[in-house]
C-alpha positions as a Python dict, from the first residue, in 0.01 Angstrom:
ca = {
    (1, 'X'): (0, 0, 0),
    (2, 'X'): (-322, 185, 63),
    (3, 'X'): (-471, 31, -286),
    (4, 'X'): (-415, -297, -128),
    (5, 'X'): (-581, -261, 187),
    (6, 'X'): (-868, -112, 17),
    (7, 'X'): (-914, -353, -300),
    (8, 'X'): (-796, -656, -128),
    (9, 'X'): (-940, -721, 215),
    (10, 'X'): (-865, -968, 483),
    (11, 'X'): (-550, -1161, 561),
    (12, 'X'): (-283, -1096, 323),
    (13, 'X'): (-123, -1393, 388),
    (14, 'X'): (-384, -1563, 202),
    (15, 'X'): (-379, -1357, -99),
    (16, 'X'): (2, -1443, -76),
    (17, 'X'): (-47, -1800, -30),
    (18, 'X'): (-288, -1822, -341),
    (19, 'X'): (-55, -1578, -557),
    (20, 'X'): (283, -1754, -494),
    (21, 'X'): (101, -2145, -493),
    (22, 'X'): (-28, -1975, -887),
    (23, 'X'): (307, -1876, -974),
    (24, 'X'): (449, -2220, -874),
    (25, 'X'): (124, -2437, -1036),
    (26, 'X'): (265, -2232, -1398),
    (27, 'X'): (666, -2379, -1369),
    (28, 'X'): (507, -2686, -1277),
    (29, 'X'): (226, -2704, -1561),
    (30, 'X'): (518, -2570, -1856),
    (31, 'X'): (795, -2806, -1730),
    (32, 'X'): (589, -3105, -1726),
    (33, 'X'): (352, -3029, -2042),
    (34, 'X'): (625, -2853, -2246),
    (35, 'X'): (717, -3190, -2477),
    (36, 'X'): (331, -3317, -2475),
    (37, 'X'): (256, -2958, -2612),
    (38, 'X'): (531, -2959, -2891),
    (39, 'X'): (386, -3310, -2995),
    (40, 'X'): (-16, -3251, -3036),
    (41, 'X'): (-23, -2831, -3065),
    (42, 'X'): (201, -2765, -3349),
    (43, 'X'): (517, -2727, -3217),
    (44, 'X'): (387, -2473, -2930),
    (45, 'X'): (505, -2536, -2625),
    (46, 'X'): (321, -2234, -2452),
    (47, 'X'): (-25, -2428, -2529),
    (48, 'X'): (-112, -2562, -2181),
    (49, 'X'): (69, -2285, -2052),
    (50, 'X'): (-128, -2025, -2133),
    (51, 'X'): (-446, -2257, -2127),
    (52, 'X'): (-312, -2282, -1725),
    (53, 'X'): (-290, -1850, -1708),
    (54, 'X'): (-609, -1812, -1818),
    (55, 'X'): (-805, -2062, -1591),
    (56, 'X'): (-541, -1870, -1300),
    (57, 'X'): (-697, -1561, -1400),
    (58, 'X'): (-1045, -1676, -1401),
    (59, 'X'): (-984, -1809, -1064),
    (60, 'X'): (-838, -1498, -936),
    (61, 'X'): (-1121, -1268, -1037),
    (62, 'X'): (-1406, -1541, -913),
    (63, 'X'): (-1200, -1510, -609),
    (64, 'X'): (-1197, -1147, -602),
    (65, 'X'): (-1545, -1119, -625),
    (66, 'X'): (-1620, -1391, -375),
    (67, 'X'): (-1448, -1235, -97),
    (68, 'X'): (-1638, -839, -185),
    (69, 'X'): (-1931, -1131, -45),
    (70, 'X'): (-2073, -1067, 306),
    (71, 'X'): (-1972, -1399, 511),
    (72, 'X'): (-2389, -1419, 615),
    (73, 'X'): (-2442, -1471, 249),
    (74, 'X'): (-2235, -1779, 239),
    (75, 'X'): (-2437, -1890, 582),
    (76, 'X'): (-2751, -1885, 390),
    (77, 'X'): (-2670, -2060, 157),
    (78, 'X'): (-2459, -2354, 323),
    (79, 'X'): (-2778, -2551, 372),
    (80, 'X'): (-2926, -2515, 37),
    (81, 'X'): (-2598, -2578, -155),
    (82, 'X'): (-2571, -2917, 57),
    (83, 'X'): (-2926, -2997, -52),
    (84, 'X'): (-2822, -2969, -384),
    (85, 'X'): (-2495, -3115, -398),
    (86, 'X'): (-2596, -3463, -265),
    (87, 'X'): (-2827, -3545, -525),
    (88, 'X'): (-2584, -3432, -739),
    (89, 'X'): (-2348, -3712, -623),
    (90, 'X'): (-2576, -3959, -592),
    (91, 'X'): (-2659, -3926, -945),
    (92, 'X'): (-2252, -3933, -1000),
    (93, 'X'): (-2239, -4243, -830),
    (94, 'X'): (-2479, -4426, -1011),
    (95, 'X'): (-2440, -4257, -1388),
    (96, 'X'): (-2157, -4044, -1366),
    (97, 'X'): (-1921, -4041, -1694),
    (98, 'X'): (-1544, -4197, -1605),
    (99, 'X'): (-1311, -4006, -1740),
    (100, 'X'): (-924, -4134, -1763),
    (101, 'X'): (-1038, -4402, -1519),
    (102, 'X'): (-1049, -4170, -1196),
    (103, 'X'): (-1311, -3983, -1099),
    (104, 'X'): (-1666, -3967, -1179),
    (105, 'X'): (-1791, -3679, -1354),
    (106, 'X'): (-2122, -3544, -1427),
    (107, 'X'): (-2218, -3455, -1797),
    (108, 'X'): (-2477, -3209, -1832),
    (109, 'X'): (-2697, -3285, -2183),
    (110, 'X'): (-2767, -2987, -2338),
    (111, 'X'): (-2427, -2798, -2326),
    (112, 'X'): (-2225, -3141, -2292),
    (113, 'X'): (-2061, -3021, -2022),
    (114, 'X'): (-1859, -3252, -1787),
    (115, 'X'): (-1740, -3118, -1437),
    (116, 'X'): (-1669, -3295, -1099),
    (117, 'X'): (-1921, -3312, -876),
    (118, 'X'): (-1688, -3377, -599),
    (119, 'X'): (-1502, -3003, -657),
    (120, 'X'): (-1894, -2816, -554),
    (121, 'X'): (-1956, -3099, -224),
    (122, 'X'): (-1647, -3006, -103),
    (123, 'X'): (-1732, -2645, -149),
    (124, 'X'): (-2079, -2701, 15),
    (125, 'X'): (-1968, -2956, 293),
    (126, 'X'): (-1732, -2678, 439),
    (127, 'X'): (-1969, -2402, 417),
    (128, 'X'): (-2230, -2637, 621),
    (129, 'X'): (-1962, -2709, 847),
    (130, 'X'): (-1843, -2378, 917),
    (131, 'X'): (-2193, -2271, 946),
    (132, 'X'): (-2319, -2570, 1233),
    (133, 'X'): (-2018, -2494, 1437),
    (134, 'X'): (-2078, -2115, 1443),
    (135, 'X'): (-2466, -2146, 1517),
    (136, 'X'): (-2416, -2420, 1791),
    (137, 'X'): (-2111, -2272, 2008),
    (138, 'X'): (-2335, -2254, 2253),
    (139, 'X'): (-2425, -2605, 2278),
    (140, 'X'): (-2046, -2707, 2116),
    (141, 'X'): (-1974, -2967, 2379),
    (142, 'X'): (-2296, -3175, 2344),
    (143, 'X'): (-2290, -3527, 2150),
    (144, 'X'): (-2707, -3495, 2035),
    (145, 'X'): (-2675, -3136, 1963),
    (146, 'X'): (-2332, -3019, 1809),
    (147, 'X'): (-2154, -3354, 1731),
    (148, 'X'): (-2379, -3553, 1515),
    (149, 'X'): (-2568, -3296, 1291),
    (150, 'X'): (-2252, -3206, 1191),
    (151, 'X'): (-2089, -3568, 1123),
    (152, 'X'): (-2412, -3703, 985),
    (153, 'X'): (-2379, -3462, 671),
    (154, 'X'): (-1981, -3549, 684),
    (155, 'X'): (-2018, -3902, 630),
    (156, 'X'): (-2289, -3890, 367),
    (157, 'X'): (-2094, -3643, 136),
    (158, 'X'): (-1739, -3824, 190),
    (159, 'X'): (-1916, -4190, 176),
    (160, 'X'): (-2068, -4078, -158),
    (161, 'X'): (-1768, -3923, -316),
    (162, 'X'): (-1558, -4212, -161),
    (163, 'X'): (-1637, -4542, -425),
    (164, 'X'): (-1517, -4298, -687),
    (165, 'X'): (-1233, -4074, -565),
    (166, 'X'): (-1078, -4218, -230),
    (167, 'X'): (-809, -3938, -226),
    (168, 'X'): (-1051, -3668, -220),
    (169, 'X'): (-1314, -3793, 8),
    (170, 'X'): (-1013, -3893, 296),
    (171, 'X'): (-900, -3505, 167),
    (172, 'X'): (-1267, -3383, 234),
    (173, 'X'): (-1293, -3579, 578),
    (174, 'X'): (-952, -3463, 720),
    (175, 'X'): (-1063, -3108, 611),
    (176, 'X'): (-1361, -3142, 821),
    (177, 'X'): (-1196, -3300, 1129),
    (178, 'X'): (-983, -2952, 1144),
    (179, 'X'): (-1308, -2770, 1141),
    (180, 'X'): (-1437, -2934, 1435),
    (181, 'X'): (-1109, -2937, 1658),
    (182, 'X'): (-1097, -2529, 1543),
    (183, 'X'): (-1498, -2518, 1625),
    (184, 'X'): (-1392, -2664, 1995),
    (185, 'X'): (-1602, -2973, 1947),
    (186, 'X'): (-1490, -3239, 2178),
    (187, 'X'): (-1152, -3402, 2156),
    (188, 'X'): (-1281, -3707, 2235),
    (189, 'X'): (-1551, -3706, 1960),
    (190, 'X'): (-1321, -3651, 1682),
    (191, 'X'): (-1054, -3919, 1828),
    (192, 'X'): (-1335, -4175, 1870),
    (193, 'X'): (-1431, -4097, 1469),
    (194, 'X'): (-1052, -4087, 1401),
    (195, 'X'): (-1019, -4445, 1513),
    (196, 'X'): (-1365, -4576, 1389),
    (197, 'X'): (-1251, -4449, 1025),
    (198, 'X'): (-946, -4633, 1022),
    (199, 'X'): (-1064, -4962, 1125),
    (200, 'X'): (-1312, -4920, 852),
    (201, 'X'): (-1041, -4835, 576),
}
């Protein structure tokens, strides 16, 4: 066990989490792919199975290396990745590729590359989030201070992601609302956005 504690650091329950959801996310991707497989790879039935390991271990090592990351890194950055992300889906919105008639993609020209731009805001929204409440606990309680520079950014990232992916931005939003009840903003705040959201939706 002493490999563990020194290679993999923080709560284990995490690493658990992420291992057993990754075991479970492989039945489900070879049960449900298996005959669509057979039909368009040749008879191999493994195809999007092992398409599914690799991305897992991709994802493992990126998170591997992510967490060897000092957390004041990631507070650096929050603001400059948030910068960058909403231009990103305001360009989305407005020229984005639809693919299967969801989401709105992004295709970048010279690699023809398409990825979501929703999958880095949500990244960068919860960085900035985490960030604000940290730097402000001092000032936590206060509407002008605390509260709205941290709903302000909210609303634009979820309100841009929104037209285009409703399931992600209400994701995003709840996401965020945790953040602040953790971050001890005020109960009333959050209720009062709560109830404005869903007369509005």
């Amino acid at each position: 066990m002493n490999w563990i504690d020194t290679y993999f650091k923080g709560d284990r329950l995490i690493w658990l989490a992420v291992f057993m959801l990754s075991i479970f996310s492989l039945l489900a991707v070879y049960s449900s792919t298996g005959t669509l497989a057979y039909k368009y790879h040749s008879g191999n039935t493994e195809y999007y199975l092992f398409k599914h390991g690799i991305i897992l271990v991709f994802g493992f090592l990126l998170m591997y290396f992510a967490h060897l990351v000092k957390y004041t890194f990631y507070m650096r950055i929050a603001k400059f990745a948030l910068l960058v992300v909403v231009p990103l889906l305001a360009l989305t919105l407005l020229g984005g590729t639809n693919l299967n008639d969801a989401s709105r993609w992004l295709t970048l020209p010279i690699i023809n590359l398409s990825f979501q731009t929703s999958d880095l805001a949500k990244l960068a929204l919860i960085l900035f989030v985490a960030r604000s409440l940290s730097v402000k606990q001092n000032n936590i309680k206060d509407l002008k201070t605390a509260f709205i520079p941290v709903i302000l950014p909210i609303l634009i990232v979820c309100g841009l992601i929104l037209p285009a992916n409703f399931s992600t931005a209400a994701v995003l939003f709840t996401t965020c609302l945790f953040l602040m009840f953790v971050g001890r903003i005020k109960l009333k705040y959050i209720t009062a956005l709560i109830l404005i959201a869903g007369v509005c939706f």
